[in-house]
DRENLOVO-74573 format. One record per residue (C-alpha): residue number from 1; chain; x, y, z. Coordinates in pm, whole numbers, padded with zeros to 5 digits. Each point is the difference from the previous one (the first is absolute). Layout:
// DRENLOVO-74573
node num = NUM cadena = A px = X py = Y pz = Z
...
//
This chain:
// DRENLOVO-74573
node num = 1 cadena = A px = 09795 py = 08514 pz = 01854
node num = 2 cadena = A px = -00197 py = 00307 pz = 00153
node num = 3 cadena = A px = -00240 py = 00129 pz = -00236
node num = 4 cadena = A px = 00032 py = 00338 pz = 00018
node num = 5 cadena = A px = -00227 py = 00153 pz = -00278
node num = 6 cadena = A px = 00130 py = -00168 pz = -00325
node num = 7 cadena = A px = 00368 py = -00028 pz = 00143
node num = 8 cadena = A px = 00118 py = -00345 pz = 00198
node num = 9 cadena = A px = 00300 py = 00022 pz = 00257
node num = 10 cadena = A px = 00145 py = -00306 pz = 00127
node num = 11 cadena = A px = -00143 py = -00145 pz = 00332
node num = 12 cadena = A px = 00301 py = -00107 pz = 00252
node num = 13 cadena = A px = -00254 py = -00227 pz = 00233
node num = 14 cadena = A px = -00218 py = -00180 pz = -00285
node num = 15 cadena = A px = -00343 py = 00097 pz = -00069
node num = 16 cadena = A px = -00281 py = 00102 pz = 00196
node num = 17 cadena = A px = 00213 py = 00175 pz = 00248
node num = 18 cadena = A px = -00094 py = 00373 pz = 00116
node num = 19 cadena = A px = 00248 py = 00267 pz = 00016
node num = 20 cadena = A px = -00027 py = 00239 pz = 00274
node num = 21 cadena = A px = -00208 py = 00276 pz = 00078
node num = 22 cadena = A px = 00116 py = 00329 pz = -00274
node num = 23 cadena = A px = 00000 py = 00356 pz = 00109
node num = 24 cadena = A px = -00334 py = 00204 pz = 00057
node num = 25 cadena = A px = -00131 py = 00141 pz = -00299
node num = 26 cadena = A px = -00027 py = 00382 pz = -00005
node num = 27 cadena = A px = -00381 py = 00095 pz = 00168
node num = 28 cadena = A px = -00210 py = 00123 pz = -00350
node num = 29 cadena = A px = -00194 py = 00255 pz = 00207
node num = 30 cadena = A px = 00204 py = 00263 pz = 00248
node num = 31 cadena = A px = -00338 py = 00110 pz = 00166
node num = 32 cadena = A px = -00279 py = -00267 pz = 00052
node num = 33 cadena = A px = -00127 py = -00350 pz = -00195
node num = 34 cadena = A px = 00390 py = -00112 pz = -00105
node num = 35 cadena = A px = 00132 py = -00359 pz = -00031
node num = 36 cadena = A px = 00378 py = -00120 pz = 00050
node num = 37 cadena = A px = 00067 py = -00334 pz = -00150
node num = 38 cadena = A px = 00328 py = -00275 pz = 00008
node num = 39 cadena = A px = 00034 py = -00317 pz = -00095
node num = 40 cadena = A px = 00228 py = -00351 pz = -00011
node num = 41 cadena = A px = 00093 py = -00116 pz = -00303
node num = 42 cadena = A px = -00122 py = -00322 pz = -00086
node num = 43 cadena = A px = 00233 py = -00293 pz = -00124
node num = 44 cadena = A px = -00172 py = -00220 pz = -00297
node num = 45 cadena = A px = 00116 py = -00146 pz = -00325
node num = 46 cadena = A px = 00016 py = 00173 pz = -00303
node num = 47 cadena = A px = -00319 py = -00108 pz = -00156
node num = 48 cadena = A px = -00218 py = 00170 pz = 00239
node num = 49 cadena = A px = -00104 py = 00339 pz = -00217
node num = 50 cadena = A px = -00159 py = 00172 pz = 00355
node num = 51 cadena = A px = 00083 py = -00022 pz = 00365
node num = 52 cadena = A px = -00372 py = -00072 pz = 00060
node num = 53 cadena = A px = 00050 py = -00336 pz = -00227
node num = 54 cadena = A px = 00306 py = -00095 pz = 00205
node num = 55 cadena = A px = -00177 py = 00083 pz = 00323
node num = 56 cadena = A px = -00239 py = -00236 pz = -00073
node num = 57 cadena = A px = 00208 py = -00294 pz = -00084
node num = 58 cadena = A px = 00277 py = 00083 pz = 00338
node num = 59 cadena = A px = -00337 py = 00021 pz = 00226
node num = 60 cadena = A px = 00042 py = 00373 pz = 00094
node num = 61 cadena = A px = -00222 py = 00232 pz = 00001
node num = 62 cadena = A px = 00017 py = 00396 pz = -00094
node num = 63 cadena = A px = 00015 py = 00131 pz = 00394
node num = 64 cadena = A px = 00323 py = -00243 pz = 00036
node num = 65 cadena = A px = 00189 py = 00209 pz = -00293
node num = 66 cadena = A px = -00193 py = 00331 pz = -00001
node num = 67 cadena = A px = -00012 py = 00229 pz = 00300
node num = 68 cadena = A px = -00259 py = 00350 pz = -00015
node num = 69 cadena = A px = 00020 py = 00227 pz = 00289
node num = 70 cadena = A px = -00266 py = 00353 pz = 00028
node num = 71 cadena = A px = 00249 py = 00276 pz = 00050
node num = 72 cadena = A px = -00033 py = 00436 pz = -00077
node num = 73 cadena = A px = -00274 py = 00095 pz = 00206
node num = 74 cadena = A px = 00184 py = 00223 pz = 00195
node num = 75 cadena = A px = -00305 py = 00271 pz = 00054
node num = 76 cadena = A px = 00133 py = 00270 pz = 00223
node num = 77 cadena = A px = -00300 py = 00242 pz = 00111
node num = 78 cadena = A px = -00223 py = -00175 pz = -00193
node num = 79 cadena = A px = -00239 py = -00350 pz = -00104
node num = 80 cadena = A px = 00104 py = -00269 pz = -00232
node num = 81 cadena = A px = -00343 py = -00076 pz = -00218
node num = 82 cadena = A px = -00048 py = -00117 pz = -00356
node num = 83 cadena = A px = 00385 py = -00073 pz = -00051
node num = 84 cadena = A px = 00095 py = 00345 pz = 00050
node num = 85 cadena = A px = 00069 py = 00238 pz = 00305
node num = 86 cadena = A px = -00333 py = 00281 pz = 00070
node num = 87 cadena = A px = 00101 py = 00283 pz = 00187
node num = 88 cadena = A px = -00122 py = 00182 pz = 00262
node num = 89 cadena = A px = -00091 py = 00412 pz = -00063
node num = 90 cadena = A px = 00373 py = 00171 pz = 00059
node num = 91 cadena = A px = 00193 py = -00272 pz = -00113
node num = 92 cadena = A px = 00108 py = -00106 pz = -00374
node num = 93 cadena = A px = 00292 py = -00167 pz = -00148
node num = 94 cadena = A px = 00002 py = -00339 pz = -00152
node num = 95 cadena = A px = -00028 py = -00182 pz = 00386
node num = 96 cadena = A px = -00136 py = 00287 pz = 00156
node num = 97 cadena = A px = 00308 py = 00133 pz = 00122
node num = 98 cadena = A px = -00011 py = 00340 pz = 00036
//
């Protein structure tokens, strides 16, 4: 079964077995400091309550399942400090743009 929050879908190659990579998450910041996120889903039994409990017992560990990327700082014009985009004089806009 993949457990997939408190639902279980069949697994078609047994358990333990990684699905492949999922989409990109959407970035959480457009300008500066965001994070984009996918995963695999992670084939166990149905007893495991959390993927981190079946992790444990299929020897896999969180980078094999979980992939973070940096992504939105874009800073046009300007410098990306303190998770956000500062501006020189003359320019404004969320990423300095303009």
């Amino acid at each position: 079964m993949y457990v997939i929050g408190n639902s279980a879908v069949a697994c078609p190659n047994g358990q333990c077995n990684l699905s492949q990579w999922g989409h990109w998450s959407n970035c959480t910041s457009y300008c500066g400091g965001g994070a984009s996120r996918r995963f695999k889903h992670l084939c166990c039994d149905k007893s495991y309550t959390t993927i981190e409990k079946c992790a444990a017992h299929c020897n896999i560990t969180a980078k094999d399942y979980i992939e973070k990327r940096v992504c939105g700082q874009t800073c046009v014009n300007g410098v990306f400090r303190q998770n956000k985009c500062q501006c020189p004089q003359n320019f404004t806009g969320k990423c300095c743009e303009s």
